[in-house]
NUZA-841973 format. One record per residue: x, y, z of N, C-alpha, C in turn. Coordinates in steps of 0.02 Angstrom, whole numbers, plus 50000, padded with zeros to 5 digits. Each point is the difference from the previous one (the first is absolute). Layout:
XYZXYZXYZ...
//
This chain:
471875013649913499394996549980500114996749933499684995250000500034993949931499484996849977499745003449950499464995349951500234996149952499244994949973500164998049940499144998149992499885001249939499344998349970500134995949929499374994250021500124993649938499395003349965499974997549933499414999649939500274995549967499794992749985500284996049989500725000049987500435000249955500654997049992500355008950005499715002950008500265007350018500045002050067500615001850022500195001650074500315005550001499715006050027500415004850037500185001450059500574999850011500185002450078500345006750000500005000250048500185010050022500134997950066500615005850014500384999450074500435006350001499715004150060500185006350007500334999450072500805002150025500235003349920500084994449961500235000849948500184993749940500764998550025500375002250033500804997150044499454993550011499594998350037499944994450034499754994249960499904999649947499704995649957500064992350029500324999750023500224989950021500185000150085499735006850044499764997250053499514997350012500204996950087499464994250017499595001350036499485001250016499545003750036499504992050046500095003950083499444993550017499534998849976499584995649964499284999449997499514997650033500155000150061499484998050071499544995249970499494999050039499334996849975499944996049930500205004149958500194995949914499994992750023500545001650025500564994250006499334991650006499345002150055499734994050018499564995649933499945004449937499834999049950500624993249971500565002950004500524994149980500164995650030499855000850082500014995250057499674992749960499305002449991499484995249980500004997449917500385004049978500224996349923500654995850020500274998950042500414995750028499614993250021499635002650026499484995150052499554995349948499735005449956499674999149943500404993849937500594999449991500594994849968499924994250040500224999350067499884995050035499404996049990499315003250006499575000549979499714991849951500365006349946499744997349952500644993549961500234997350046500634996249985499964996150066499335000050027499934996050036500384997950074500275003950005500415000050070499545002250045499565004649994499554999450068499345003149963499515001250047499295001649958499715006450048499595003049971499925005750031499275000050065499724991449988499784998350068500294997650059500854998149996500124998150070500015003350040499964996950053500045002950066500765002850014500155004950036500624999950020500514996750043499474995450046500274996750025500564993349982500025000949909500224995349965501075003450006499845007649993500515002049997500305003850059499535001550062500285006350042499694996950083500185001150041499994998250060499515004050034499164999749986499485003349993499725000150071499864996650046499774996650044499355000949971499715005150045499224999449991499795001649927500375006849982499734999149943500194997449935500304993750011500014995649946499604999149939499515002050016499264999149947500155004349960500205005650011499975004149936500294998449957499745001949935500174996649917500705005649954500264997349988500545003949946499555006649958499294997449973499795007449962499755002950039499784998150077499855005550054500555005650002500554999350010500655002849993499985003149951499874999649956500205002449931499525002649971499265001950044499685003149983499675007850056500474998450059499785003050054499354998850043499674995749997499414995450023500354994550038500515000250035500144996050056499905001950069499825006450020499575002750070500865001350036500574999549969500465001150049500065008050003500365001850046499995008549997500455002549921500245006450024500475004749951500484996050014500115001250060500904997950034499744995650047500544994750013500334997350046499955002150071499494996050047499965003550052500614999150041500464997549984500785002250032500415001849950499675003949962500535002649933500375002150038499805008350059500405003250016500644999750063499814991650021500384997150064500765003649988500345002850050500664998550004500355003949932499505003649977500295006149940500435006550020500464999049990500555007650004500065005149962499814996549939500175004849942499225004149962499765003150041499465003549940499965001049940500695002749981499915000849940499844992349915500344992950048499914994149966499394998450031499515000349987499414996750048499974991749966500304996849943499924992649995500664997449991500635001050031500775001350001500054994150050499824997550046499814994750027499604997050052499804999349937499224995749997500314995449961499864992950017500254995549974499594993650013500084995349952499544992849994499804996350073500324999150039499905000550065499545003450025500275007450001499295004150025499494997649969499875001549951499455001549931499454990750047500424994249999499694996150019499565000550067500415002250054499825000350056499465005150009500155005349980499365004349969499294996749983500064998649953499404993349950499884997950074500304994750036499434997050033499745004350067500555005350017499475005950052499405003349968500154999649925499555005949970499204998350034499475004550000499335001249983499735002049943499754993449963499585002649938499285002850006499895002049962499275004049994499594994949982499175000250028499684994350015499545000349929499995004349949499935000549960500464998249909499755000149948500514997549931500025007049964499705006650033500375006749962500714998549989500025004149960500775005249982500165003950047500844997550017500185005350044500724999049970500145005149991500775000049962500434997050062500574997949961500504997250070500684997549976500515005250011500794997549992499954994650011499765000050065500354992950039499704993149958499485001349953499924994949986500374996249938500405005049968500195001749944500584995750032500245004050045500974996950024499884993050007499334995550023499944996850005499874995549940499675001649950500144996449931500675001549962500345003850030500554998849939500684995550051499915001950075500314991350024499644995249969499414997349990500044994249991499924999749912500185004249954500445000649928500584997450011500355002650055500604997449999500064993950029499784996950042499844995750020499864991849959499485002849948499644994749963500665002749913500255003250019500445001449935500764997450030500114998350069500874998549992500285005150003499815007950001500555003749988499715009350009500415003650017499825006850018499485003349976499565002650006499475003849957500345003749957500485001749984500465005549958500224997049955500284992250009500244995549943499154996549966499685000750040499394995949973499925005449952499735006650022499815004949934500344999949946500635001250014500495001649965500174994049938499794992650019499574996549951499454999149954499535003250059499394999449967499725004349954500165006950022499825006949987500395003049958500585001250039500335007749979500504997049948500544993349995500344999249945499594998949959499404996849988499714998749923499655007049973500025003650061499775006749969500465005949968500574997250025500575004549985500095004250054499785000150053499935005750065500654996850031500725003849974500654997250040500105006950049499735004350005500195003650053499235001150052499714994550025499445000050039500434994950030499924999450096500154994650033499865002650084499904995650038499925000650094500505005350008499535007250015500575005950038500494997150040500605004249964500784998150037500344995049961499704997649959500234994149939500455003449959499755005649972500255002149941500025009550014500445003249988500145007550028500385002649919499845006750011499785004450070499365002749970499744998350061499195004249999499815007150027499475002349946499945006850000499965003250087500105005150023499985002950059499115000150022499534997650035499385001349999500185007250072499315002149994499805005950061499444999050020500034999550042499235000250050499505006949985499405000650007499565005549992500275006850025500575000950045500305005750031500585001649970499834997649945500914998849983500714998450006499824995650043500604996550037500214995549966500674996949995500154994249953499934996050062499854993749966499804995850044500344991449953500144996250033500254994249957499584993950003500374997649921499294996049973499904993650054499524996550029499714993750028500294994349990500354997050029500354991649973499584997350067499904993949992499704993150041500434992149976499684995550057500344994949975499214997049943499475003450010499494996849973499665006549959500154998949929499865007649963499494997549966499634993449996499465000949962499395003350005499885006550045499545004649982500015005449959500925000349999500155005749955500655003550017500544993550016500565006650011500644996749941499655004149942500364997949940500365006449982500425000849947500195006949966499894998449909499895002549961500025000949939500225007249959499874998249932500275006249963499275001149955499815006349995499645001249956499684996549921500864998349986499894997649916499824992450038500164996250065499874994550002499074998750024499905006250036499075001050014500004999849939500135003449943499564998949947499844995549958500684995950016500044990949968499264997350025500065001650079499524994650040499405003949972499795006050020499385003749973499704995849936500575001249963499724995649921499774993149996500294996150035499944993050001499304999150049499765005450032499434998650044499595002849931499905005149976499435003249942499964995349958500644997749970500024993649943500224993550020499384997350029500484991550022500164995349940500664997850010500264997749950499934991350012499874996349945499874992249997500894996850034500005000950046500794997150014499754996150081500404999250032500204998850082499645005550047500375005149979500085005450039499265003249991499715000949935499405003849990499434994950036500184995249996499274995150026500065000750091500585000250021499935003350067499675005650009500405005249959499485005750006499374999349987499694997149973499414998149958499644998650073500304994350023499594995950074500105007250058500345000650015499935006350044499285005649994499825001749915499615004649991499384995449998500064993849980499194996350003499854997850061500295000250051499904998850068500055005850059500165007549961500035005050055500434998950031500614996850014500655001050023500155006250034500135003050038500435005750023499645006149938499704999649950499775005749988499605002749997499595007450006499525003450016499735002149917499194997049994499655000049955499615006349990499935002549929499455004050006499695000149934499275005449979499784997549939500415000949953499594998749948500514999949938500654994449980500144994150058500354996649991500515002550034500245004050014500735005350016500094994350085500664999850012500164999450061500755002250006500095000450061500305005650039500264996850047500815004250035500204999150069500485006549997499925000850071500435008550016500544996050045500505005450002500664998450050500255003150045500054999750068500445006150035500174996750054500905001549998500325002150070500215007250029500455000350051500095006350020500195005049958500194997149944500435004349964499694999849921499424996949968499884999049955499484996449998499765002549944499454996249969500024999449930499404994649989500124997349917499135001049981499764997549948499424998449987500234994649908499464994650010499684996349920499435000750004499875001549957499304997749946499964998649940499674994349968499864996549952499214996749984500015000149925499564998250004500134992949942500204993050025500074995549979499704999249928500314994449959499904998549944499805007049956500065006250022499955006249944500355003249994500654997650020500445004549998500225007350008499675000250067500115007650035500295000250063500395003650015500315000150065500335006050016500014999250064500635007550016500164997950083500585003850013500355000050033500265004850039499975001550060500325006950034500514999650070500615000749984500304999450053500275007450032500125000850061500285005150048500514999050053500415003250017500395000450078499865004150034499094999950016499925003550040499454995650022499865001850071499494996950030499245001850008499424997449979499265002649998500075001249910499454992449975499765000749944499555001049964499565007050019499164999449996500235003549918500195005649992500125003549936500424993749947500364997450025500384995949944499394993549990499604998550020499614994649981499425004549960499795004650001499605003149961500375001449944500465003750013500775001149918499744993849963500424994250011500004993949977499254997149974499455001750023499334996349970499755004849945500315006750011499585006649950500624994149938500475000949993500394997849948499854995049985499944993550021499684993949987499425001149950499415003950023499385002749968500175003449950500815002949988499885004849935499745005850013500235004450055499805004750020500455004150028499945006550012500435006050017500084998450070500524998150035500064999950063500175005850059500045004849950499965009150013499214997650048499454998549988499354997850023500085000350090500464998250022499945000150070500295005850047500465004249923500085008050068499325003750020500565000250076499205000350051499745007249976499425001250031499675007450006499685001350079499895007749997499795001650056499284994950039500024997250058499634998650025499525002850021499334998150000499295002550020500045002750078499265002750024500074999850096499914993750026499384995949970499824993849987500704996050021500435000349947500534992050003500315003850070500115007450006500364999650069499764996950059499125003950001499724995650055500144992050023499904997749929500124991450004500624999850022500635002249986500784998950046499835001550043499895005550029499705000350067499834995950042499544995549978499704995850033500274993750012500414997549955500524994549976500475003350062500205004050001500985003450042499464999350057499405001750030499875001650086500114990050012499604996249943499974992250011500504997450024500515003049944500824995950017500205001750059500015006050014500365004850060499664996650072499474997050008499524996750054500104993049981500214996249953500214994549990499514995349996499285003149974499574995850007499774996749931500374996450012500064995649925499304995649973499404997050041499545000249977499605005949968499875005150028499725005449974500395002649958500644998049977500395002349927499844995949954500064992550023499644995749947499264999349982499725005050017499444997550000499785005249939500375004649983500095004749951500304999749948500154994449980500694996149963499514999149948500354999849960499794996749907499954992850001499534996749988499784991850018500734997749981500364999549964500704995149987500335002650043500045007150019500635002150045499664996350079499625003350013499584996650073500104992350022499944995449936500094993950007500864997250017500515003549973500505000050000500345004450064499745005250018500295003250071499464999050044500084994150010499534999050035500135004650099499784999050053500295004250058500444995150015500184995750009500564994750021500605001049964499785000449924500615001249963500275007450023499765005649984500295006850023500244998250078499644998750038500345000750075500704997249992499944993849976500924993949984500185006649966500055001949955500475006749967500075005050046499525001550020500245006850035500385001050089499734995250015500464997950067500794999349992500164998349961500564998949985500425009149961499585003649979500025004449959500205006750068499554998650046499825005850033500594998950071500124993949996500464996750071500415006250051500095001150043500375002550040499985008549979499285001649974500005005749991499585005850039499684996050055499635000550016499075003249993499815005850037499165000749979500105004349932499484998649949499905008049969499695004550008500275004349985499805008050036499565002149939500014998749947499565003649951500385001049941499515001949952500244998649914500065005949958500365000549958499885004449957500084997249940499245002949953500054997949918500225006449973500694992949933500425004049966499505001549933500314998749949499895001149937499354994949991499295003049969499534994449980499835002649914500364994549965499775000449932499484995649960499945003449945499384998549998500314996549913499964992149992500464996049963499414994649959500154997949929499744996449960499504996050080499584997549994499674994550051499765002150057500045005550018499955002950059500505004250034500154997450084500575008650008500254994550053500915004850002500314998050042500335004050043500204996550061499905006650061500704998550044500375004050028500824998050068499355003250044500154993450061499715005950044500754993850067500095008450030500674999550056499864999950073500114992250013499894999250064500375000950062499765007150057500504999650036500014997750086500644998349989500054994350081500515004950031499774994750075500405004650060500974998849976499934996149946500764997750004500084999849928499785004449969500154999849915499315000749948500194997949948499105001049959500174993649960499505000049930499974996649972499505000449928500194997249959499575002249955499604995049969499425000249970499424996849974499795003949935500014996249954499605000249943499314996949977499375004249989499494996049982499735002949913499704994849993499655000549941499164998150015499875005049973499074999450025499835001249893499494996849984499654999649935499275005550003499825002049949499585005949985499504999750035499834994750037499265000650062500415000050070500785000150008500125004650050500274992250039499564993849998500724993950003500624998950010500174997050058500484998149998500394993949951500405002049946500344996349956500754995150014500205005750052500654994049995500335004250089500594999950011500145002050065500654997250008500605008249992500684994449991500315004650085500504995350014500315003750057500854999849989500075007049986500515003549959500554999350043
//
């Protein structure tokens, strides 16, 4: 694990053990924050504008109409994934290993958007703005950053996983090593970095600096770009692949920030770590305690939902942001794919339910005629469903 916390021109990082100081750890998700400070240069240098249509750059059919900040804000109605992400996939363990500009197009014009302008998070829409970065830039998304971003920041050991080695070992929630994600299209997030280089970027997001590079960042945060807002000014993005997760938070122009990276997979504790420190606070704050009868009941009720698969009546229990975001379409696309060739489940057993800064978090073990599976939920102090990972 690898921190670093800004207070203006003061940076500490910590990396346990300390052997690893200048490994590279994936930062999943991060990554779509820099996607769009890429996007964000173009931008503002006039190469493209954040109303075109895509049809200027990508082979859209129908949905041509959609706009570059639809993309870049998750308000384009396309799904998570690619409804032929998973065509003709061999390799489970690379799930975007190839997937390639081709697909990604042909996709776009099978896709079904939502008949509505909510938020719905979406890789696919992401892979799809950083082809056409590269596209409207002449040149790889990795050389584009690596312009825009990471040399003027000094970030020489950040670049497109498989660029630059060797990267830390990640493990899946079971502890399995598992290897890091390469694609031919990584602008959602299949980057690697180093700690001391998160903390370059961390800083340069808390303190935007009068240059090139800061006024990108600048346009990214005055337009909601790829990042998740909350009061106080603070915004945020979390990271995870199979093997790792990351978390930022900052709170622009005040020079606060922090940073949390892992090689391990499922980041609910490391994004709480990272915001108690940001705030100036004991991040000791989130060891769990014994759970009530109360929060068990509520897992309870969450594990019979999942286990029956009835994903409206799970969402319908959901925390208004989480509900809006898992929506039943979205969980079913995840979990079909999750549960494949395993056939019926036979029934559940809940593991460990703790009781953690925000509410409580719960394993509950799903078992099939042909194996199990595991699920993690997070329900908040009225017993809500908060978040819902599948381990």
């Amino acid at each position: 694990m690898a921190t670093a916390v800004i207070a203006g021109d003061d940076i500490e990082t910590t990396v346990r053990p300390e052997s690893h100081q200048h490994d590279r750890f994936e930062i999943g998700s991060i990554g779509k924050t820099m996607t769009v400070t890429a996007l964000a240069a173009l931008v503002l240098d006039g190469t493209l504008a954040l109303d075109d249509e895509i049809t200027r750059w990508l082979d859209a059919g129908d949905n041509g109409s959609i706009t570059i900040a639809e993309l870049a804000t998750h308000t384009s109605g396309l799904p998570r994934l690619a409804p032929n992400h998973g065509a003709g996939r061999t390799d489970d363990e690379q799930p975007y290993a190839h997937f390639n500009a081709a697909d990604a197009e042909r996709g776009l014009r099978e896709a079904q958007r939502r008949s509505d302008d909510s938020r719905e998070y979406s890789n696919f829409g992401v892979q799809l703005l950083g082809l056409i970065v590269e596209r409207a830039a002449g040149a790889p998304l990795g050389d584009v950053l690596r312009e825009r971003l990471w040399a003027p920041l000094g970030m020489t050991s950040t670049s497109v996983t498989g660029e630059q080695n060797p990267i830390v070992q990640g493990y899946d929630n079971r502890g399995r090593p598992v290897p890091a994600w390469v694609g031919p299209l990584p602008g959602p997030g299949l980057f690697t970095s180093s700690v001391s280089d998160m903390a370059r970027y961390a800083a340069a997001v808390a303190t935007v600096q009068p240059s090139p590079v800061g006024s990108a960042i600048q346009f990214t945060i005055n337009h909601g770009l790829a990042w998740s807002s909350s009061d106080g000014g603070w915004i945020s993005h979390n990271g995870g692949t199979a093997g790792a997760s990351s978390y930022l938070i900052a709170r622009p122009n005040h020079g606060v920030a922090a940073v949390a990276l892992a090689n391990t997979a499922g980041g609910q504790d490391l994004e709480q770590t990272a915001q108690l420190a940001a705030l100036g606070r004991d991040p000791n704050e989130i060891r769990p305690s014994p759970a009530s009868d109360d929060d068990v009941a509520n897992v309870a009720r969450a594990a019979a939902l999942i286990e029956n698969a009835d994903w409206p009546a799970l969402n319908a229990i959901m925390v208004g942001p989480t509900a809006e975001q898992l929506t039943p379409a979205v969980i079913e696309q995840a979990w079909a794919p999750y549960v494949a060739d395993l056939g019926v489940v036979k029934g559940h057993t809940i593991g460990s339910v703790r009781r953690q800064r925000g509410g409580v978090r719960a394993a509950i073990r799903l078992a099939f005629g042909d194996g199990e599976r595991l699920v993690e939920v997070w329900l908040n102090d009225e017993g809500e469903v908060s978040g819902v990972l599948l381990a």
